[in-house]
C-alpha positions, -999 to +999 in steps of 0.1 A: -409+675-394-427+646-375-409+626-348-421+597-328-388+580-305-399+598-278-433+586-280-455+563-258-491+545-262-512+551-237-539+529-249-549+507-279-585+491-290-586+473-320-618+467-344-623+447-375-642+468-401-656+452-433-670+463-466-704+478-464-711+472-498-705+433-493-728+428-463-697+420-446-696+438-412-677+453-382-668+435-350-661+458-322-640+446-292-656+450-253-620+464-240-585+481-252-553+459-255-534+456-224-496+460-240-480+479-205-465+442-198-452+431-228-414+439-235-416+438-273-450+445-282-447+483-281-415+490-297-431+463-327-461+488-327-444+518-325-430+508-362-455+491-376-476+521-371-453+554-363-422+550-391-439+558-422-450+592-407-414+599-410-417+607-447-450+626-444-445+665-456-478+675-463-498+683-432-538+686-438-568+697-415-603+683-408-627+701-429-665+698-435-683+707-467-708+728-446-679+745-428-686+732-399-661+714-381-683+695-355-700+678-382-668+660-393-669+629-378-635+620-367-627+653-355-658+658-336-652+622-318-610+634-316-622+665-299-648+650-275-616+628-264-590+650-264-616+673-240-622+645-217-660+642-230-657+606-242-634+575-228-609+564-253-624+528-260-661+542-264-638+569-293-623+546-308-658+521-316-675+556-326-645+559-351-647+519-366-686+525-367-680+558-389-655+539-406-677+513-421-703+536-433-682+551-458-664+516-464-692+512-496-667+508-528-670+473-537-633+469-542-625+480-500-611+456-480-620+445-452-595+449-419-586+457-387-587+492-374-562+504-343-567+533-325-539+547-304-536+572-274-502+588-278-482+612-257-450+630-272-457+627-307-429+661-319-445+679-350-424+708-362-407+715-328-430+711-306-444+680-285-483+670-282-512+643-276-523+627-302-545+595-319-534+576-339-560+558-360-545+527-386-558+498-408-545+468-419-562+452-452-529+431-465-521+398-452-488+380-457-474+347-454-444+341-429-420+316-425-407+303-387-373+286-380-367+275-349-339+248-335-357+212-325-336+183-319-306+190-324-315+209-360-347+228-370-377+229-380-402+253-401-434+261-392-455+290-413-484+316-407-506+323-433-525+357-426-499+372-407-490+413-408-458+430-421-448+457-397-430+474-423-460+481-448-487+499-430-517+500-452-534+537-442-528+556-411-538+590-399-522+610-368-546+637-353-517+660-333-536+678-307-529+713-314-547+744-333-582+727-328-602+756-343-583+756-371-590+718-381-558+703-359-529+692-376-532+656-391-505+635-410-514+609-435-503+577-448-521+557-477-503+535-490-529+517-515-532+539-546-561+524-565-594+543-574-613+535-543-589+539-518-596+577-517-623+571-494-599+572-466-590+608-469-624+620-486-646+601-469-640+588-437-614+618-427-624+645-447-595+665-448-577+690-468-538+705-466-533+730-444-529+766-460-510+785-430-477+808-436-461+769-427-476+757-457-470+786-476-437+790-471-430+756-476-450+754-509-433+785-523-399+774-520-410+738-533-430+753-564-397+777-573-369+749-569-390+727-592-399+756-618-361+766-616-347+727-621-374+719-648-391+745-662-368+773-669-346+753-699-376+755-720-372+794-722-338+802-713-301+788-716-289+782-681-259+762-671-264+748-637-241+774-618-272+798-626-295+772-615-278+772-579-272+808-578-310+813-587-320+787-557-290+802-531-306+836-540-343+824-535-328+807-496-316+839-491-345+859-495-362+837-474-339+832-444-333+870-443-367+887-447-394+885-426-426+885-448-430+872-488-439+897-514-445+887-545-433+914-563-402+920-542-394+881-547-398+887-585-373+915-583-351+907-563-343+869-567-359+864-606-346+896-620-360+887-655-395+900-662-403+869-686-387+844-663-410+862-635-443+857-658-432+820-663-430+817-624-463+828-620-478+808-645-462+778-631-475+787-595-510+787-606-509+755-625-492+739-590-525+760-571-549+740-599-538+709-595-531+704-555-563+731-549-536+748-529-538+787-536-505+807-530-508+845-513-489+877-528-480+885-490-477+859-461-452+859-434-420+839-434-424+804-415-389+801-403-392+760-396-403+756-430-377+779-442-354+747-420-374+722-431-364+729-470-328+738-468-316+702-469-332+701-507-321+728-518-287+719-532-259+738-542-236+713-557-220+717-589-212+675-595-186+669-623-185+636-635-172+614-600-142+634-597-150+667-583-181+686-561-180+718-563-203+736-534-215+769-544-231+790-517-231+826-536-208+853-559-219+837-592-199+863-611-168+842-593-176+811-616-167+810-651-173+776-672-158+770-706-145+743-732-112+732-737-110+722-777-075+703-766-087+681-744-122+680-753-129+685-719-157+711-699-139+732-670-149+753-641-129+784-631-129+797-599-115+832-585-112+834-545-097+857-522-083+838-497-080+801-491-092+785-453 
């Protein structure tokens, strides 16, 4: 989980890059932005540029083709920074420079690029440096009201920004540098050609660390046990929640994932197991995200994934019933009299 509110800039450039492939070209400012006196500025900044990261769950690392991190532009330029190698200004021109080469699809647009120092940033517990690099390529109109003589009067501005659609951003958390740092993404433009932001200009790819792992497991086996398992088998949804409160359990209680132990233990079908692992690997195609037999239990993921796993039996709007285990303590039926589905429940005591 990312959080910025007790986050603070320490410094901001801004650069306007164009599109290579149009002979339009980059402008590189002399100095940062001075923003330390302004009131308003950086809590406008702070959302314009930190509240979608909110919402980002997949964390990726910098990655080169060669395997070799230093020849990845933005993390060799991050690293030079973060290492005190390089002022922050001089980063951030490298960084607009870089971004323009790669800027060659006809269909880019041309904008502004911001490059932040941060201090604070919280990424799954713990609090770091980091950059912050974001581009703005949509401009809106905006209407101004403002009292004049006694009533008002409208003014407009016609390529102005909306602070609450951040075209593409990209937070490089100072932490695990060998490993490719931790970076959080935000692309919000989903034509062809926008992919150059992660492919080419950052080059990155998601993280495969028992984080990732563990959080990808549990993802992959709520979705195969809300979507796929109907095809093969009759479930009513009080199996559905007792397979997903059995799956939480495993996971809160053990220590390290095993495959095989999982398949026993929480599946306990043999044909529902082979369906899982089918369904895994089609999830590994598709993301390029390869699951282990064996990896050890990320407990903050394990956190992190609680909240979606639900165990809510909604009837109609009258009743919720919350289900947290004993399965064999919920019987379901049809009443031919009323024409009416019920729900019994045994307990043994009431609180």
């Amino acid at each position: 989980m990312f959080f910025h509110q007790d986050a603070t800039f320490e410094q901001l450039s801004i650069h306007r890059v164009g599109n290579k492939a149009q002979d339009e070209f980059y402008v590189l400012s002399d100095t940062p932005i001075d923003i330390a006196q302004d009131e308003v500025l950086p809590d406008l900044l702070m959302q314009y540029f930190m509240k979608p990261f909110g919402k980002a769950n997949e964390v990726y690392r910098f990655y080169h083709p060669n395997d070799d991190l230093q020849l990845n532009e933005v993390y060799y330029f991050a690293k030079q920074y973060f290492e005190a190698k390089i002022p922050f200004h001089e980063m951030s021109q490298q960084l607009a420079k870089h971004l323009y080469e790669v800027s060659e699809h006809p269909k880019i647009k041309a904008g502004e690029l911001y490059v932040v120092a941060l201090k604070n940033v919280q990424l799954e517990g713990e609090e770091h440096d980091a950059i912050g690099i974001f581009k703005s390529e949509n401009k809106e109109a905006y209407l101004k009201v403002y009292p004049n003589a006694g009533g008002f009067d409208l003014d407009y501005e016609q390529e102005a920004i909306n602070i609450n659609k951040l075209d593409k951003g990209v937070v490089v958390v100072k932490t695990e540098e060998e490993e490719g740092y931790k970076v959080l993404v935000v692309d919000q433009t989903n034509q062809s050609e926008a992919v150059y932001w992660k492919d080419d200009f950052l080059k990155i790819k998601a993280r495969n660390d028992n984080f990732q792992q563990t959080g990808n497991l549990l993802k992959v086996y709520k979705n195969f046990v809300n979507d796929k398992l109907d095809e093969s088998f009759e479930l009513e949804s009080a199996d559905k929640i007792d397979l997903l409160n059995r799956s939480m359990n495993y996971f809160k209680t053990k220590e390290t994932f095993d495959q095989g132990e999982f398949e026993e233990e929480v599946i306990g079908n043999p044909q529902a197991a082979s369906l899982f692992k089918e369904y895994q690997e089609n999830f590994a195609e598709e993301f390029d995200t390869p699951f282990q037999s064996n990896f050890e239990i990320a407990s903050p993921a394990v956190k992190k994934m609680t909240a979606s796993y639900k165990s809510v039996l909604k009837l109609d709007k009258n009743f919720h019933i919350y289900v947290h285990g004993k399965r064999d303590y919920i019987e379901s039926g049809f009443d031919e009299e009323r024409g009416l589905h019920y729900y019994k429940l045994y307990f043994e005591n009431e609180s």
